[in-house]
C-alpha positions as CSV (number, residue, x, y, z in Angstrom):
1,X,79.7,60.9,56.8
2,X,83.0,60.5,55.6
3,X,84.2,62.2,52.5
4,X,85.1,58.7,51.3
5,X,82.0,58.0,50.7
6,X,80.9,61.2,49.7
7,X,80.7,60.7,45.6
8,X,78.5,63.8,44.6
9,X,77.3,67.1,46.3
10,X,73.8,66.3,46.1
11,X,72.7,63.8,48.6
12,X,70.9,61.1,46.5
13,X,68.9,58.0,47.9
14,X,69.9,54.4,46.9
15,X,68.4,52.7,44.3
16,X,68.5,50.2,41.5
17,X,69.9,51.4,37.6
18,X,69.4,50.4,34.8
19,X,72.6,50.5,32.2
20,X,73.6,49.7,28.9
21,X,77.0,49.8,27.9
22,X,80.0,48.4,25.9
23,X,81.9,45.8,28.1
24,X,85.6,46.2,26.3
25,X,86.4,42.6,27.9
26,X,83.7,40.9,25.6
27,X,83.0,43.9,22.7
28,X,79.5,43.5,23.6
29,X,76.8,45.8,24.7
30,X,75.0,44.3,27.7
31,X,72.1,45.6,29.5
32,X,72.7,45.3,33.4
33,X,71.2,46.2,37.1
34,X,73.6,48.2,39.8
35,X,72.7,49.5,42.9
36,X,74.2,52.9,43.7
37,X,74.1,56.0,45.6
38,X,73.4,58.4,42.4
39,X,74.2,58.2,38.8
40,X,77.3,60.0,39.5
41,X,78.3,56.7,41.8
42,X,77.2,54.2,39.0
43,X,79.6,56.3,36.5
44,X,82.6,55.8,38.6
45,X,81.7,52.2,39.6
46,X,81.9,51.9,35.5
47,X,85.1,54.0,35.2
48,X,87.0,51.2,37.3
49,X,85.7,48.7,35.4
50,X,85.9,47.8,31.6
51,X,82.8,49.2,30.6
52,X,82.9,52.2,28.0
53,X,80.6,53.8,25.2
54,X,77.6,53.9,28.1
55,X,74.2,54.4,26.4
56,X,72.1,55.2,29.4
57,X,72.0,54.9,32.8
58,X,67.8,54.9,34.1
59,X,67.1,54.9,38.1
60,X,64.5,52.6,38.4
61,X,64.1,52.9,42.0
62,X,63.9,50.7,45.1
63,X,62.4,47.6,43.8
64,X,63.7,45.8,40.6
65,X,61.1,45.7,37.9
66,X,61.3,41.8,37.9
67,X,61.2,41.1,41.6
């Protein structure tokens, strides 16, 4: 695998999380699904976006808990 796609040293399994952060665009804090590599991947997915103040990110797993 390319180092490009490399975003921790650990090798995690995708999954679903779980976050709740401050979106800066609205000044809310929303509640929200992502699908990432590891937590360390969700963080930087959030980094490039406008979401700040993150509460907590839970992996939930392979299946959403409302599907």
């Amino acid at each position: 695998m390319s180092k490009f796609f490399d975003y921790s040293d650990t090798e995690d399994t995708p999954q679903w999380f779980h976050i709740r952060a401050r979106d800066t665009d609205m000044d809310k804090v929303i509640t929200f699904w992502l699908w990432g590599d590891s937590e360390l991947h969700i963080r930087e997915l959030l980094d490039n976006k406008s979401y700040k103040d993150i509460e907590w990110i839970k992996p939930i797993g392979l299946t959403l808990p409302f599907v």
